[in-house]
C-alpha atoms as one frame of an Amber mdcrd trajectory, in Angstrom:
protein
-146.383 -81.485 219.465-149.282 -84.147 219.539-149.494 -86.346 216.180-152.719
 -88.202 215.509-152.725 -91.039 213.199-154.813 -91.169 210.194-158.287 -91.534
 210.452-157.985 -94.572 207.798-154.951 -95.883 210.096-156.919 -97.532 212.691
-156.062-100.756 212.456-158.029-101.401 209.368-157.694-101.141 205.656-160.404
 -98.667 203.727-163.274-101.140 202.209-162.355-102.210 198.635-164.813-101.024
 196.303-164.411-102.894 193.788-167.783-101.319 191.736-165.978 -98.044 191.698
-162.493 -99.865 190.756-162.847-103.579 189.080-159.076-103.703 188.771-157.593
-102.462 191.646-160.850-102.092 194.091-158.614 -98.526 194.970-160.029 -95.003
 195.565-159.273 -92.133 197.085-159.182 -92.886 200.677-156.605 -95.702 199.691
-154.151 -93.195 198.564-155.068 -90.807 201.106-153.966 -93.668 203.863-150.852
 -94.821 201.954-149.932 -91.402 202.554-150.846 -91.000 206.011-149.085 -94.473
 206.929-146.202 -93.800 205.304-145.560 -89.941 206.721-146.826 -91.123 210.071
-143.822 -94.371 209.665-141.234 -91.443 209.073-141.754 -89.888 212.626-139.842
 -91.728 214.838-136.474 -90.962 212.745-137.052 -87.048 212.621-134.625 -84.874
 214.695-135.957 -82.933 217.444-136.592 -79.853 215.803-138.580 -81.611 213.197
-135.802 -80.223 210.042-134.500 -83.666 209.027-135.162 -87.293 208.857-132.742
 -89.926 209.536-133.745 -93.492 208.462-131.879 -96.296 208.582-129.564 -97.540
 205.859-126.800 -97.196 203.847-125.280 -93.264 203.576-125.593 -91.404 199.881
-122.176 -90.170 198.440-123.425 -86.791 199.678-123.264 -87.893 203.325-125.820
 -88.181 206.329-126.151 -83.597 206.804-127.429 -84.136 203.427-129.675 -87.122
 203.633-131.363 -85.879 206.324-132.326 -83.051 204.658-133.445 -85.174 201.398
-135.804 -87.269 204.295-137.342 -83.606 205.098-137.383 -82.837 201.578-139.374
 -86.142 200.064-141.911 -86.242 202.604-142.633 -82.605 202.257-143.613 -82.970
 198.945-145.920 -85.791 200.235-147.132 -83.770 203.041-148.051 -81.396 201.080
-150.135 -82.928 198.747-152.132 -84.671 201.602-152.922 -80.638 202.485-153.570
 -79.393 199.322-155.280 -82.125 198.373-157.399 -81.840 201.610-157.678 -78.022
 201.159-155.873 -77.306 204.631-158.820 -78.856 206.355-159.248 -82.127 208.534
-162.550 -84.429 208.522-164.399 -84.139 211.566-162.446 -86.157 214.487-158.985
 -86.251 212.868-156.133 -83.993 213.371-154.305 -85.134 210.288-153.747 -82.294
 208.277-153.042 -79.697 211.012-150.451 -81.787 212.366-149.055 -81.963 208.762
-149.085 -77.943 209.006-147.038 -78.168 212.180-144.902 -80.586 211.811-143.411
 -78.964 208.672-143.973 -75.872 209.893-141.331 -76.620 212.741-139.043 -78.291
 210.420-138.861 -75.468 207.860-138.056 -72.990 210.904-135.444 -74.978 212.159
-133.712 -76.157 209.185-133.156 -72.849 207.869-132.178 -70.800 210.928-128.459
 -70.207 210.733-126.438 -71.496 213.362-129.541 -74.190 214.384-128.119 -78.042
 215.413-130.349 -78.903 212.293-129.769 -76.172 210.025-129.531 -77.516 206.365
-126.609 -77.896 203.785-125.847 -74.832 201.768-126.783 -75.169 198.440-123.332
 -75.126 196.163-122.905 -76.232 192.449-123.517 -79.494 191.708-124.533 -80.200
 195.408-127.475 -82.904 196.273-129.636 -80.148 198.340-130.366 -78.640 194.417
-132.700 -81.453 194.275-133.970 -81.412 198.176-134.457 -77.514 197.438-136.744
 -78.191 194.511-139.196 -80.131 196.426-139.771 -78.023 199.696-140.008 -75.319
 196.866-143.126 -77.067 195.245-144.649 -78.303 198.334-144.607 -74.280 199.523
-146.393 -73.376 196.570-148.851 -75.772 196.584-149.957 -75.488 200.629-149.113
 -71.255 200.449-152.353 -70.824 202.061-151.667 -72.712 204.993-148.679 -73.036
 205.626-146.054 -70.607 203.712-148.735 -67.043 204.229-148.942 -68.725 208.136
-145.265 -69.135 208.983-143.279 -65.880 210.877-141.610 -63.204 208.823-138.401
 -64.251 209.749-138.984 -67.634 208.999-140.457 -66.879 205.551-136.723 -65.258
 204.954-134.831 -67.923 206.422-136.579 -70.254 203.792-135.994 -67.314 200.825
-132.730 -67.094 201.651-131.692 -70.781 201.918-133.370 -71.744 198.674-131.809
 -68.875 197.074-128.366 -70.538 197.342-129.508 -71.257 193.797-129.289 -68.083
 192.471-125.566 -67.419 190.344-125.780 -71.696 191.579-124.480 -74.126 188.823
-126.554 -77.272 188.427-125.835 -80.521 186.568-126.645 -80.037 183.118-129.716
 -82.884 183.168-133.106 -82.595 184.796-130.990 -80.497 187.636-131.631 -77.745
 185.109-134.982 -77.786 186.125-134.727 -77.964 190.162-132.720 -74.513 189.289
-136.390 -72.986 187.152-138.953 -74.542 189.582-136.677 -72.805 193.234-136.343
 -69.620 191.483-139.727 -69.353 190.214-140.714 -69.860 193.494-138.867 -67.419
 194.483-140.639 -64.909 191.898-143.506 -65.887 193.274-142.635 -64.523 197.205
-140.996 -61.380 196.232-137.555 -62.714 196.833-134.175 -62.482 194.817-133.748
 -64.658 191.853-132.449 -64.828 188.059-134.757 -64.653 185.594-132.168 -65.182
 183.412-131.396 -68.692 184.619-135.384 -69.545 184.752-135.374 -68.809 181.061
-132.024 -70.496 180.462-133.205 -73.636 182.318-136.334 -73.930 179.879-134.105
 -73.478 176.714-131.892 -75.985 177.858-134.840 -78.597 177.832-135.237 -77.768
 174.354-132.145 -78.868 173.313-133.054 -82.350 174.882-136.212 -82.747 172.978
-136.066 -85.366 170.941-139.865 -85.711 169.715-142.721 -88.074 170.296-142.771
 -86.528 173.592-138.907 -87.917 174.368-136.700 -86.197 176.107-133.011 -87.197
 176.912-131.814 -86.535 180.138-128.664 -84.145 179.265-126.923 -85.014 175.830
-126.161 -88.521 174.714-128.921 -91.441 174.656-130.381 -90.879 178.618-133.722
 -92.371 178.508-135.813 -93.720 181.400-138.670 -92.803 183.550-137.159 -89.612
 184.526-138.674 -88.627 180.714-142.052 -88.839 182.953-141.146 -88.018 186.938
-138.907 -84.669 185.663-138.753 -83.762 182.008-142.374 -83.760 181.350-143.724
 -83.048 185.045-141.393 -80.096 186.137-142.445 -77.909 183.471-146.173 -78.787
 184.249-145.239 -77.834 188.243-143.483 -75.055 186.622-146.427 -73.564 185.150
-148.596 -73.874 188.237-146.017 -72.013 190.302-145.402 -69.015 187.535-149.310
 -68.746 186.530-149.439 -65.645 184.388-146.191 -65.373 183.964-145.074 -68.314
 182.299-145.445 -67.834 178.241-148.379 -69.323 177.269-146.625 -70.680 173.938
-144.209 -72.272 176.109-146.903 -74.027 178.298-149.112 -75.277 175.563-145.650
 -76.979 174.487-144.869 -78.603 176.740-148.497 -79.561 177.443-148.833 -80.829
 173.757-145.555 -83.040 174.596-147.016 -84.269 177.693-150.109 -85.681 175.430
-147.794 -87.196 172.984-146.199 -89.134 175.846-148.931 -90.006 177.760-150.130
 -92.257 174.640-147.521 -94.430 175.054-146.548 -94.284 178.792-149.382 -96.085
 179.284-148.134 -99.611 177.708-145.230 -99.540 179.993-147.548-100.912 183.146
-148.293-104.870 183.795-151.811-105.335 184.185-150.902-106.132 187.840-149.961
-102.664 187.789-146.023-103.387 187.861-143.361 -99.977 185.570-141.438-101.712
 183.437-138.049-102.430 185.515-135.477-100.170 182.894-133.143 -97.460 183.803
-131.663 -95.627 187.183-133.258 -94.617 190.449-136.006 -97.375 190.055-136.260
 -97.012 194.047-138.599 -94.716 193.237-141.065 -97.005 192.609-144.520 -95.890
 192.186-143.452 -92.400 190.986-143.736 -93.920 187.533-147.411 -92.797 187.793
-146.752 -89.099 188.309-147.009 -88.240 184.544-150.202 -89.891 184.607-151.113
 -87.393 187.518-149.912 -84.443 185.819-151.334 -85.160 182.750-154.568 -84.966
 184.067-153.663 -81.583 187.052-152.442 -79.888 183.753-155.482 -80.955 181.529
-152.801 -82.444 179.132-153.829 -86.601 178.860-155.483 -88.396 176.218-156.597
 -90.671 178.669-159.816 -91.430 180.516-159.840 -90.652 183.705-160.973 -94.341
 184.297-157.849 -95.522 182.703-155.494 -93.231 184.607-156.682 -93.856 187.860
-156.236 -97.579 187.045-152.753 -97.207 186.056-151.839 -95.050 188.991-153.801
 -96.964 191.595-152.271-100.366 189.890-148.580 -99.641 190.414-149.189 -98.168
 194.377-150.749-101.513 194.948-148.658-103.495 193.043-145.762-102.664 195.910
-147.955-102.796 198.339-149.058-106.398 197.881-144.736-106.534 197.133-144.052
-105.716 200.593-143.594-102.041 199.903-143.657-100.169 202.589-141.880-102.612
 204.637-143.760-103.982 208.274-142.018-100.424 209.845-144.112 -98.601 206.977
-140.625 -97.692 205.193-139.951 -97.701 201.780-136.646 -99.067 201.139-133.856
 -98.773 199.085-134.368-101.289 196.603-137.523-102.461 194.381-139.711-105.116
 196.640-137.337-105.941 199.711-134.303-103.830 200.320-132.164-104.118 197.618
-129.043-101.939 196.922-127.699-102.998 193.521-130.930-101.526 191.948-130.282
 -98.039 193.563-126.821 -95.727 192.826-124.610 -94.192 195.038-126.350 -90.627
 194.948-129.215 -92.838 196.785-129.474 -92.098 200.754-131.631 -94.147 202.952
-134.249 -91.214 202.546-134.160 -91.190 198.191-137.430 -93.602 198.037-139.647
 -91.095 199.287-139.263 -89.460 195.048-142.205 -92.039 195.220-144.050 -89.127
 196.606-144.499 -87.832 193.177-147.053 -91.020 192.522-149.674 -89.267 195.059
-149.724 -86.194 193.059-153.550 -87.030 192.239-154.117 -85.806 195.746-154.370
 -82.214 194.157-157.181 -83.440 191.964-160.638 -82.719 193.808-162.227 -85.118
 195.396-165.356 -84.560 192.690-162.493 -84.597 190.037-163.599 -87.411 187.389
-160.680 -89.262 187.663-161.524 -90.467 191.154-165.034 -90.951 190.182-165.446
 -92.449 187.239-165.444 -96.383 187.038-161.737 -97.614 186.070-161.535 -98.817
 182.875-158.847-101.327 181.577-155.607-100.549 181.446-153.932-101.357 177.089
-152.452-104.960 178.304-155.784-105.668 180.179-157.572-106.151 176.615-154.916
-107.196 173.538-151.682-107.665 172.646-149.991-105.000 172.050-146.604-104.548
 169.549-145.494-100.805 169.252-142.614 -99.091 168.488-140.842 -95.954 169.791
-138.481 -94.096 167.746-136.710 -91.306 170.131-135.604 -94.270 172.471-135.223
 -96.908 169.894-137.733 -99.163 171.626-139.805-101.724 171.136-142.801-102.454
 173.378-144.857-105.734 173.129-147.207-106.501 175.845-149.496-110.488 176.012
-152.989-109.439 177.425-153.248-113.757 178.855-150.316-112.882 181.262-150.276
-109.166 181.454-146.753-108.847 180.855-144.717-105.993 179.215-141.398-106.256
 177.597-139.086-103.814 176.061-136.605-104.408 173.817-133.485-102.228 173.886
-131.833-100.630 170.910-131.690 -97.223 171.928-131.082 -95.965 175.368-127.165
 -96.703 176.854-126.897 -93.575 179.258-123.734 -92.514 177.961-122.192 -89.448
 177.516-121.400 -88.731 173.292-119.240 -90.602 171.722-115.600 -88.241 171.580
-115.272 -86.616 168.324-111.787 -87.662 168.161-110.149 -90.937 166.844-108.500
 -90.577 170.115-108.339 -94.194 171.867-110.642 -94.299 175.216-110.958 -96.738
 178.183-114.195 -98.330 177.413-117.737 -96.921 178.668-119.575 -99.094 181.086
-123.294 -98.926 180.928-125.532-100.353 183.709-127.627-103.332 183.545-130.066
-100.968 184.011-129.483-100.037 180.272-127.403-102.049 178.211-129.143-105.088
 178.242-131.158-106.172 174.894-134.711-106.028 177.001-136.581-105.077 180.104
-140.052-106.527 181.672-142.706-105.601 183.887-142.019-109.287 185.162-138.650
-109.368 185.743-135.505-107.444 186.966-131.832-108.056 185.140-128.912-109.563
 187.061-126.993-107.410 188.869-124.857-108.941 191.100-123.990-106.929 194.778
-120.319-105.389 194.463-119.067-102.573 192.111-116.290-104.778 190.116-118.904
-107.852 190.327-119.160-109.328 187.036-122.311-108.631 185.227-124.916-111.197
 185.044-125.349-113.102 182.080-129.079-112.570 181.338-130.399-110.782 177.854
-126.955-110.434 176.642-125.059-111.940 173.759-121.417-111.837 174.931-117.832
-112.910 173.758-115.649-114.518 176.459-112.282-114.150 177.567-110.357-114.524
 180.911-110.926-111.091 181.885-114.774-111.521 181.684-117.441-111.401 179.294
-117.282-108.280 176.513-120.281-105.597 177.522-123.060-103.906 175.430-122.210
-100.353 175.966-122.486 -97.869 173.526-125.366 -98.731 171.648-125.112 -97.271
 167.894-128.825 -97.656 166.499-129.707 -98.658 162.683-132.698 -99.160 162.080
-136.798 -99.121 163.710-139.789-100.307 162.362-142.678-101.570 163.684-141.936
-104.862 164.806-138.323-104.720 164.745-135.257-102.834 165.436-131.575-102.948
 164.774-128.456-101.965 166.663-124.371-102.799 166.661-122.092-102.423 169.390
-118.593-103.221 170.102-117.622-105.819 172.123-114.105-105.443 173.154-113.645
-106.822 176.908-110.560-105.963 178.807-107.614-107.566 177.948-108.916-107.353
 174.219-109.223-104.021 172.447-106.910-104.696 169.247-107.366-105.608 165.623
-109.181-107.997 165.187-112.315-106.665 165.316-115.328-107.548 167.502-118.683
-106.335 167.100-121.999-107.428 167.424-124.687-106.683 164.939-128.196-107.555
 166.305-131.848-107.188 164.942-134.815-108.139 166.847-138.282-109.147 165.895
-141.483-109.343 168.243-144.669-110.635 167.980-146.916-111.787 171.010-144.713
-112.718 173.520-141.650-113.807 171.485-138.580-112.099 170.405-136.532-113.878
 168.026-132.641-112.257 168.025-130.286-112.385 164.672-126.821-111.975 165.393
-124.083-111.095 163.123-121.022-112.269 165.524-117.300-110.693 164.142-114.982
-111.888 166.197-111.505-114.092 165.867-111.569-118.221 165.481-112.104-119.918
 168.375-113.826-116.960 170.782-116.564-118.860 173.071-119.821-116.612 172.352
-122.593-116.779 174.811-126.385-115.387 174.594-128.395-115.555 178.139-132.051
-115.151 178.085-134.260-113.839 180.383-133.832-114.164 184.546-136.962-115.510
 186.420-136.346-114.663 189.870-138.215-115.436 193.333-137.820-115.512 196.772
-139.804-118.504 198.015-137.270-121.136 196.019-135.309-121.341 192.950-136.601
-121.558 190.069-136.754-125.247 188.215-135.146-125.799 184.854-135.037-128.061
 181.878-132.120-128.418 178.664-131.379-129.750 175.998-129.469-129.640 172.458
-130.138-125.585 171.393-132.581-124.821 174.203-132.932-124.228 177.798-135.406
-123.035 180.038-135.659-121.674 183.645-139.431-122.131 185.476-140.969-120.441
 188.561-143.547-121.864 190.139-146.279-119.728 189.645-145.454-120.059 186.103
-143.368-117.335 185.375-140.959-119.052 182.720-138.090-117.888 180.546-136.666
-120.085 177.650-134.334-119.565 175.229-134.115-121.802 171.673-131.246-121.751
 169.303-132.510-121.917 165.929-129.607-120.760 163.585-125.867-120.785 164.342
-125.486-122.440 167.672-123.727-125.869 166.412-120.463-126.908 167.162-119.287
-129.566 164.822-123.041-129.810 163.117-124.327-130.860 166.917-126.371-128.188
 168.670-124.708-126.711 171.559-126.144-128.194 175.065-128.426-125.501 176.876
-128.144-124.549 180.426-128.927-122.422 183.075-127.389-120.265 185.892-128.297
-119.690 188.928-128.026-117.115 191.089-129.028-115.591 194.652-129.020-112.329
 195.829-128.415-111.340 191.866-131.955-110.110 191.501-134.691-107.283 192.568
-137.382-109.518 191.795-136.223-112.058 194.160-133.518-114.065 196.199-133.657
-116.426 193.852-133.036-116.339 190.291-132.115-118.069 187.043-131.370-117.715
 183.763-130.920-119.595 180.505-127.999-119.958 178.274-126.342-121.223 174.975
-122.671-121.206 174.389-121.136-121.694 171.276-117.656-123.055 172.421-115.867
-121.700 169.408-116.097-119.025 166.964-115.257-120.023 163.837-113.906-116.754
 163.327-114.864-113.368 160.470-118.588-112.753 161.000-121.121-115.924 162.544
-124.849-115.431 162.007-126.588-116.414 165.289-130.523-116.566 165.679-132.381
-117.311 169.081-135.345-117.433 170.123-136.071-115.715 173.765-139.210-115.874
 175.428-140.500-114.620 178.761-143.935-115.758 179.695-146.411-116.948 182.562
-149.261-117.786 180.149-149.836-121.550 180.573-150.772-121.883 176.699-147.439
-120.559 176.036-144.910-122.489 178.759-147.236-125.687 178.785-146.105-126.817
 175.432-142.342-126.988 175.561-142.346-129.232 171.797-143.906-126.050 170.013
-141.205-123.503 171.452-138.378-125.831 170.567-139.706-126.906 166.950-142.322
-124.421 166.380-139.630-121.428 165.406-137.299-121.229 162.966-134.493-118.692
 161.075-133.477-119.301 158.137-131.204-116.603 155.902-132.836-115.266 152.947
-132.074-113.814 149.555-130.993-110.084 149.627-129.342-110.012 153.355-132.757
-111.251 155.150-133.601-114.187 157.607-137.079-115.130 157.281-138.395-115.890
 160.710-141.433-118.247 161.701-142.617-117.692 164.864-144.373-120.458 166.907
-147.458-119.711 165.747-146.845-120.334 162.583-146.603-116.557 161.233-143.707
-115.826 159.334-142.230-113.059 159.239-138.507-111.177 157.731-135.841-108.769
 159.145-133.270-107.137 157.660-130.083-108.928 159.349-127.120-107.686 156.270
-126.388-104.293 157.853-122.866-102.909 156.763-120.369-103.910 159.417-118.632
-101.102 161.690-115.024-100.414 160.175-112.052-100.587 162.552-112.364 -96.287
 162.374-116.019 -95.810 162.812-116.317 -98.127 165.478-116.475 -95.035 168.292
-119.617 -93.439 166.002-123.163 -94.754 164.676-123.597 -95.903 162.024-126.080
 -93.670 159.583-129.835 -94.746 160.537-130.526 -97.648 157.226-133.577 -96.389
 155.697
């Protein structure tokens, strides 16, 4: 088989247009090359039958049978959204698409003839090719007129039969639910065996996951991330395109209305330099943070211009582009920028990136579709600061339109299973960095230091030491949300320490512009070192500078990317402010090889409850960083009649948050607390 290259792949970038798109200067034929470059990067590691894919790197827990079939799998989907998207037709002098049609073609045939060298894993419960099978099942669907209706009889049964390992299957009860309703729908839709009774069981199950605002969890407990956008909200959409008339049409205009609802605030969690926020698991998939957007607009279920979505979408593909994503091979990698394993989890094979390939869904949109010709409009950070609040996650979102930077503060999402019912005593949950620290950016990446017993990194945490380690913020019980600030508690037992007396951290945070200022209410016994990191600046080129002093400490990159963190109630030892200072790191970080981050230490607990407040602030806005004086003297705490601190931020605004929550008792300390009203 002959491949030609794309015809954008010729050695030369498409033009930017920066009339059609003043923010990103992307349009179609961008994303139409990122796709070609990246499927055409992806030949040289297929097997000779064309069935799997075999990049380098490091093995999933599933094992290399399965990987390669996840590599066939992920750039299917891509494939076939260059077809569709193309309408099974080439432009004049370019083979393209009909060596997309053959290539997967072959692949198909040979991965699902018994007894072939590259014959695919059997899908079995809980078994990685549920997910693999989900994908080649959407990509048939959506190229059925050129490719499925074109294949050989016996190949057409092959594939039925190999995707309907699913049927009587059992999947993990998460978004695997849904791989189960979107293969056996497809397998409606060929005539071939299948359950409707685990279709219609799939979709209930989402319902139990709903938690409004267009939130879902991902399987029971507090599970959110971006798979609310690339699978809770987007496989439903796929769903209905695959089941047409047959899907209930008060089930679709759900989950279309919950799309909407999302969509309105999905859209403040991009940079304006088109970066996702960097929260939660499987972050390797990069750019697949804009699929929602995509669907939103394939399912006629946005509230968004198409100006604005395009900008979005086409802002986070070339955000990693300009990132070094694809690598100089054309590879996507697993990590975030460079290759970068602690951001990625052990289910992730070498192949797992290519769940980007949900970001080029727009490819099904028409190439007359308004959303690749209208004139991109500004993205919500582009034009204001923004200060929102979500309640199904127990988020706060506060974006600075001078630097374009997003930040997320955490009092909500842990990604752990319920707490037991029981009183029953339990080895301690451990959360990823991914989700228990206090707040996530667009701008930076937490610590999370290569090994699985490596201590975590210090950054946006408030921990009590001991000589096993620092305690963790696991399960996160929630209090209270309002629109500027949240609450939350969580125990903060460390290893060698999970006895009377207790320890528990009560913290509420309050943002405005591009400041968070964090009240602590510290129980733990006399003479426990407490220590609150603030954000980690990370780079690559060198590390980042830094700067102390009594209560505060700050850690500087030098494009101006600067964290600093100012003690302004609490941290005194003797009536003299503790000393700030700053850790550094390499190879800690996703952002960069380099990285630092501020801290205070309060060498001694004076023990029964301490009431902490700190100022944290991540910013690359030179009115902000360039005057040092105002972030150390401008802020203040100070506690207030009635269980309050009143807070004045550096501007001068003062504001007041609740910071006299009822402690945890000894008993309740496995449950949350009742939500304060």
């Amino acid at each position: 088989m002959t491949t030609a290259r794309s015809s954008h792949d010729t050695g030369l970038t498409p033009p930017p247009d920066f009339t059609l798109s003043p923010y990103t200067a992307y349009t179609r034929a961008h994303w139409e090359a990122s796709a070609d470059n990246l499927l055409d990067a992806l030949l040289p590691y297929a097997t000779p039958g064309l069935a799997q894919y075999r990049l380098p790197g490091r093995a999933s827990h599933s094992g290399g049978w399965s990987d390669g079939l996840e590599g066939f799998a992920r750039s299917f989907l891509l494939a076939a959204f260059r077809i569709a998207g193309a309408r099974g037709c080439d432009r004049p002098g370019s083979t393209v698409i009909r060596d997309l049609i053959l290539r997967y073609s072959a692949g198909l045939a040979s991965g699902t003839e018994p007894g072939h060298p590259e014959h695919w894993p059997p899908i079995t419960d809980h078994a990685q090719p549920m997910v693999e099978a989900a994908s080649v099942a959407i990509a048939l669907h959506e190229t059925r007129p050129w490719l499925w209706d074109q294949l050989d009889d016996p190949v057409r049964q092959n594939v039925a039969a190999w995707l309907g390992g699913f049927v009587g299957a059992t999947a993990n009860d998460s978004n695997w639910r849904l791989f189960q309703v979107i293969t056996e729908e497809f397998l409606v839709s060929v005539g071939a065996p299948h359950s409707r009774a685990e279709i219609d069981a799939g979709l209930a199950r989402l319902e139990d996951w709903y938690r409004g605002s267009g939130w879902y969890t991902d399987g029971d407990g507090q599970k959110y991330d971006y798979y609310n956008g690339w699978a809770m909200h987007l496989y439903p959409a796929l769903w209905a395109r695959i089941a047409g008339p047959r899907a209930d049409p008060e089930l679709v205009a759900r989950h279309r209305a919950r799309l909407r609802t999302f969509l309105e605030t999905h859209q403040y969690f991009f940079g304006s330099d088109g970066a996702p926020v960097h929260q939660g698991r499987s972050l390797t998939y990069r750019y697949a943070a804009a699929a929602p957007l995509w669907i939103g607009a394939l399912a006629d279920a946005t509230p968004l211009s198409p100006g604005r979505t395009r900008r979005l979408a086409s802002g986070a593909l070339k955000h990693f582009a300009d990132h070094g994503a694809p690598d100089r091979d054309g590879l996507l990698s697993l990590g975030w920028y460079r290759p970068f394993l602690p951001v990625t989890q052990a289910y992730s094979g070498p192949a797992s990136p290519y769940w980007a390939s949900k970001g080029f869904l727009g490819l099904l949109l028409p190439e007359d579709h308004p959303v690749w010709n209208a004139p991109e409009e500004p993205g919500p950070v582009d034009t204001a600061d923004r200060r929102i609040s979500l309640d199904a996650p127990g988020w706060l979102l506060h974006s600075t339109a001078a630097d374009g930077i997003v930040r997320l503060v955490n009092h909500g999402s842990d990604r752990l299973q319920p707490a037991p019912q029981s009183s029953q005593k339990s080895r301690l949950p451990q959360a990823s960095p991914h989700y228990n620290r206090f707040a996530y950016s667009s701008a930076a990446a937490p610590e999370t230091p290569p090994g699985k017993d490596a201590p975590p990194g210090p950054d946006n945490q408030i921990a009590l030491l001991s000589p096993s380690g620092p305690s963790r913020r696991n399960r996160i019980h929630r209090m209270y949300l309002g629109d500027s600030h949240a609450a939350s508690w969580h125990a903060a037992d460390t290893a060698d320490q999970e006895s009377d007396p207790p320890r528990c951290i009560t913290t509420a945070s309050l943002v405005r512009g591009p400041w968070e200022v964090r009240i602590h209410r510290v129980t733990a016994p006399a003479g426990t070192p407490v220590r609150e990191g603030g954000w980690a600046v990370a780079g690559d080129d060198a590390p980042p500078a830094e700067e102390s002093g009594p209560g505060w400490a700050l850690a500087h990159r030098a494009d101006g990317l600067t964290s600093v963190l100012v003690g302004l109630l609490g941290w005194e030892d003797g009536g003299v402010p503790v000393p700030g200072t700053v850790a550094h790191a390499r190879g800690h970080n996703a952002y960069g090889e380099h990285s630092a981050t501020p801290l205070l230490t309060l060498p001694r607990h004076p023990g029964g409850t301490r009431l902490l407040a700190t100022l944290v602030v991540l910013t690359s806005d030179p009115d902000v960083y360039g005057d040092i004086p105002l972030l150390r003297t401008g802020a203040a705490a100070h506690p207030a009649p009635g269980g309050n601190v009143t807070v004045r931020f550096p501007d001068g605004t003062v504001e007041h948050v609740r910071a006299d929550p009822l402690p945890p008792t000894r008993s309740s300390r496995t449950h949350p607390l009742k939500e304060l009203q």
